[in-house]
C-alpha positions as CSV (number, residue, x, y, z in Angstrom):
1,X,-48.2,20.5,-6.3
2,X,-45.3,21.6,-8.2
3,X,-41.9,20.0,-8.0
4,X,-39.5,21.9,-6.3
5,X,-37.1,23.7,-8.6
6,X,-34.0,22.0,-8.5
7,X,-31.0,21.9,-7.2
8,X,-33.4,21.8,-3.9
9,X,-35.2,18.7,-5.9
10,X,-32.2,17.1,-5.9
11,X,-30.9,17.9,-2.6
12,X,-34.2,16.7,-1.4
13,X,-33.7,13.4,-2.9
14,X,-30.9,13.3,-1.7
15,X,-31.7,13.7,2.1
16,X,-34.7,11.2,1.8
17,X,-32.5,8.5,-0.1
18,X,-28.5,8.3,0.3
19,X,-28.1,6.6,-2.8
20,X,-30.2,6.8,-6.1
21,X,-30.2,6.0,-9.7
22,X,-30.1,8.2,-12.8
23,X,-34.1,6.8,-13.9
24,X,-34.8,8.7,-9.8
25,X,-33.5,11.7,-10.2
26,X,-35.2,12.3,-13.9
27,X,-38.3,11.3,-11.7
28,X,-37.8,13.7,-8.9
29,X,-36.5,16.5,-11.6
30,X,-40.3,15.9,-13.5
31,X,-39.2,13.3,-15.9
32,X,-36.5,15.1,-17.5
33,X,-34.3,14.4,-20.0
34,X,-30.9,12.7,-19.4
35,X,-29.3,15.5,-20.5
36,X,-31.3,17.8,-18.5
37,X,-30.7,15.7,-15.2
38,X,-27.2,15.6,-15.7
39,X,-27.0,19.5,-16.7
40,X,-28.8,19.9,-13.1
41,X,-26.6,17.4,-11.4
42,X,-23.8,19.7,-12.3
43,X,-25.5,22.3,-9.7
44,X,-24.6,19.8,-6.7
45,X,-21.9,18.4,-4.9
46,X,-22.2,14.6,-5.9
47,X,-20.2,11.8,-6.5
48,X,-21.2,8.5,-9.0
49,X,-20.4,5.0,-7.1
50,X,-17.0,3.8,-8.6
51,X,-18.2,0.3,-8.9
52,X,-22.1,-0.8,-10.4
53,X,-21.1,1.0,-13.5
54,X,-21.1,4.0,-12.0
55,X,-25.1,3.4,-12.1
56,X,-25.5,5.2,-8.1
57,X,-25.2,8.8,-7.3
58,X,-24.9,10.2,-4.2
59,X,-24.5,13.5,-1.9
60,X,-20.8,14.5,-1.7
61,X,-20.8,14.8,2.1
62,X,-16.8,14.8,3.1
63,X,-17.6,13.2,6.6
64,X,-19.1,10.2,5.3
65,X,-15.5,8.9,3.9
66,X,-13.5,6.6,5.7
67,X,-9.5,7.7,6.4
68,X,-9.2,6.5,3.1
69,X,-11.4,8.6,1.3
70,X,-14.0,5.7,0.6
71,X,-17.5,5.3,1.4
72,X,-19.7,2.0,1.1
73,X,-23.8,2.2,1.2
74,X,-24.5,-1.8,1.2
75,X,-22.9,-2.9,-2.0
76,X,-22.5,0.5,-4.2
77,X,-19.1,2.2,-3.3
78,X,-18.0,5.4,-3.6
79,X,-14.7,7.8,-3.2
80,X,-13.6,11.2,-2.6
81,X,-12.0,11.7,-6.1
82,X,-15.2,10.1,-7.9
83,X,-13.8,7.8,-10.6
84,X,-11.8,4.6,-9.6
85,X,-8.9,5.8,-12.1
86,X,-8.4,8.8,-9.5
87,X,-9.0,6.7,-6.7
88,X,-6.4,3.9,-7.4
89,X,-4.0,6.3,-8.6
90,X,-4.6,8.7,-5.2
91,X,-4.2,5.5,-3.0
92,X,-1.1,4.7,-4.7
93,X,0.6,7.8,-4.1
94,X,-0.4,8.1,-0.5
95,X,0.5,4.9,0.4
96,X,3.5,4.9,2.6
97,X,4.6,1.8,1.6
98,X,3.3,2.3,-1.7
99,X,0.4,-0.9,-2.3
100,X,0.2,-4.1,-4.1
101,X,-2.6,-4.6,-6.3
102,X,-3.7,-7.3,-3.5
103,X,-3.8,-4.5,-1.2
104,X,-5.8,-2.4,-3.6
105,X,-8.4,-4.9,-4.3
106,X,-9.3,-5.9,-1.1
107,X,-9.8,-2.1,0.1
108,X,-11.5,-1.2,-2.6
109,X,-13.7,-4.5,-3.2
110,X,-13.2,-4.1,-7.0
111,X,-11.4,-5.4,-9.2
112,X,-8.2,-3.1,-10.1
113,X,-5.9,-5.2,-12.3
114,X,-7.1,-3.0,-15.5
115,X,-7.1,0.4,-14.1
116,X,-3.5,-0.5,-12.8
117,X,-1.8,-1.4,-16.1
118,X,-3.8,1.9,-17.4
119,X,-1.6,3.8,-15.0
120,X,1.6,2.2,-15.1
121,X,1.1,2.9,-19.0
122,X,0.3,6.2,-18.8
123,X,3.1,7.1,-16.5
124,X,0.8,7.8,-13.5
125,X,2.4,5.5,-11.0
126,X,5.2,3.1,-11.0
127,X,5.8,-0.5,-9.9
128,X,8.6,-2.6,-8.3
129,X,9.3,-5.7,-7.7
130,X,10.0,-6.6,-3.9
131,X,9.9,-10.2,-2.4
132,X,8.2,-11.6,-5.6
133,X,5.4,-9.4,-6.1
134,X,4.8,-6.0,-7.5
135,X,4.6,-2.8,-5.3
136,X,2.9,0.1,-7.1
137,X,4.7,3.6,-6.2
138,X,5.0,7.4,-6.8
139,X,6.3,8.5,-9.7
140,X,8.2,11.2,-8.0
141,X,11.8,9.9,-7.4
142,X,12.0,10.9,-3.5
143,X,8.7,9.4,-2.5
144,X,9.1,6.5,-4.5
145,X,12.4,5.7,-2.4
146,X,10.6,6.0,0.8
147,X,7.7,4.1,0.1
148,X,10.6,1.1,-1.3
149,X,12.3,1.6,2.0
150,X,9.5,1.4,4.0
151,X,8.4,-1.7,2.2
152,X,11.4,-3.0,2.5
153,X,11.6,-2.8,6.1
154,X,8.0,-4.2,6.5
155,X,9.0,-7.1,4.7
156,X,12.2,-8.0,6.7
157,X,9.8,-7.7,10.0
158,X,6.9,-9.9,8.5
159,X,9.5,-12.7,7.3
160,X,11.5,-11.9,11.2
161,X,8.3,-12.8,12.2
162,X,7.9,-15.9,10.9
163,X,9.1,-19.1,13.2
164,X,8.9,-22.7,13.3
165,X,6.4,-22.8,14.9
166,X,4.3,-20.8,12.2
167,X,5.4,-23.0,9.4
168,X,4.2,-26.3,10.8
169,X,3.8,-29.9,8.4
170,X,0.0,-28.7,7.1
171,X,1.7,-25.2,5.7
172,X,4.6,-27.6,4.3
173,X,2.7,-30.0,2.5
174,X,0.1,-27.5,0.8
175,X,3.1,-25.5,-0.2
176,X,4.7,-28.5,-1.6
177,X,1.7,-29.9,-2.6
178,X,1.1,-26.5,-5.0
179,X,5.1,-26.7,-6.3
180,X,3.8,-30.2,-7.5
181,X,0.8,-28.8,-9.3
182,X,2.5,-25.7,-10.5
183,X,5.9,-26.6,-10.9
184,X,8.7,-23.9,-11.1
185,X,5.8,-21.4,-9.4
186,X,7.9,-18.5,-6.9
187,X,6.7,-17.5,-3.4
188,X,3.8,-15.4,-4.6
189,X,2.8,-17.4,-7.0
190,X,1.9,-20.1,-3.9
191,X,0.8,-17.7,-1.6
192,X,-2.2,-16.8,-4.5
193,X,-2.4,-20.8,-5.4
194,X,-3.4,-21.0,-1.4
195,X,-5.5,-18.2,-1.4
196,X,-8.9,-18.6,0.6
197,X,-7.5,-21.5,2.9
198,X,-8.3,-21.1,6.7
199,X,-6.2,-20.4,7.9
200,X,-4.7,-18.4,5.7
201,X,-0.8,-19.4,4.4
202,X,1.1,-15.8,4.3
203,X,4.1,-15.2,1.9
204,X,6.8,-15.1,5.1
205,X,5.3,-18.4,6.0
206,X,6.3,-19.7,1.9
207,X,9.4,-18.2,2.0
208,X,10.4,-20.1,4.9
209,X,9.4,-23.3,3.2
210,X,11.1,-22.5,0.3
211,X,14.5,-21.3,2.7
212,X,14.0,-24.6,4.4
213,X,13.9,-27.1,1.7
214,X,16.1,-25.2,-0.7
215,X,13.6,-25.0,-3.4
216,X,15.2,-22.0,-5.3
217,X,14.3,-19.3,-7.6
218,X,12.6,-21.1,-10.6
219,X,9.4,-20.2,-12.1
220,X,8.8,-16.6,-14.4
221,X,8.0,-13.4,-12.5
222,X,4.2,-12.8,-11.6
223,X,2.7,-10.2,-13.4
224,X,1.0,-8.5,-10.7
């Protein structure tokens, strides 16, 4: 039997596999050319995972994305605006609070470092530096003031937060323990030194170290 003419070949594939490869959909197309396969690619709504090398398509089905406009099928990930360029940059400018690359990273399970300067260096988004580390913004002069300000007051809360009782002799000595190792290092700079510990030493609990023991402002500025 024939293969069915496509775009229904490939919307067939598509509902009998959520995510497939380019070598797939050649096969399901009757071992076409690449050129071919992505000329009838062009015919459907799809996106191309955002991570793998961009080596997975998928069905662009709007109600599969989270709030964020992501979508995860085991490891291969995928987004609403397709590219991770677009993505990073979208996230940014949505974010109300605008985002640290941190932030970034962990929601989108890639690494971003890269795609940030890109941005910053095209004049895509812009960055700040607030309690030590750098807060990725709008561009647009309003919205970038808001999402300060709402930083801003997130990070007076988180470091409100913060009592004795949270920064106990363990958080104390690995914090002095990492000024030992890394002399001159700032706030973030521990908080990343510590990363992975369980649990987990947060950058309100640093700063009240470094309040505590007067350990001042030495060390250069992180670059993310």
């Amino acid at each position: 039997m024939p293969n069915p003419r496509p775009p229904q070949a490939l919307l067939d594939l598509f509902a009998a596999k959520k995510v497939v490869d380019l070598p797939t959909i050649r096969s399901a197309l009757g071992d076409v050319s690449h050129m071919t396969a992505f000329r009838h690619l062009r015919r459907v709504p799809y996106r191309r995972s955002y991570n793998q090398n961009g080596r997975y398509y998928a069905l662009h089905d709007p109600a599969r994305y989270d709030r964020f406009g992501l979508w995860t099928w085991r490891d291969v990930h995928f987004s609403l605006d397709g590219s991770l360029r677009k993505t990073v940059c979208r996230l940014v400018h949505e974010a109300e609070a605008g985002a640290t690359h941190r932030e970034l990273q962990d929601r989108l399970a890639v690494r971003v470092h890269n795609t940030l300067l890109d941005l910053l260096g095209h004049g895509e988004v812009d960055r700040e530096r607030l309690a030590e580390v750098y807060v990725y913004l709008h561009t647009d002069a309003a919205v970038r003031q808001e999402q300060i300000r709402r930083r801003q007051e997130w990070i007076t809360a988180q470091q409100a937060a913060v009592t004795d009782n949270d920064v106990n002799d363990a958080v104390v000595i690995q914090v002095l323990l990492t000024l030992v190792r890394h002399p001159g290092v700032k706030p973030a700079d521990v908080v990343r030194h510590l990363h992975g510990l369980a649990p987990p030493v947060t950058f309100p609990q640093v700063q009240a170290v470094f309040t505590r023991y007067d350990l001042g402002k030495k060390g250069g500025p992180s670059k993310l």
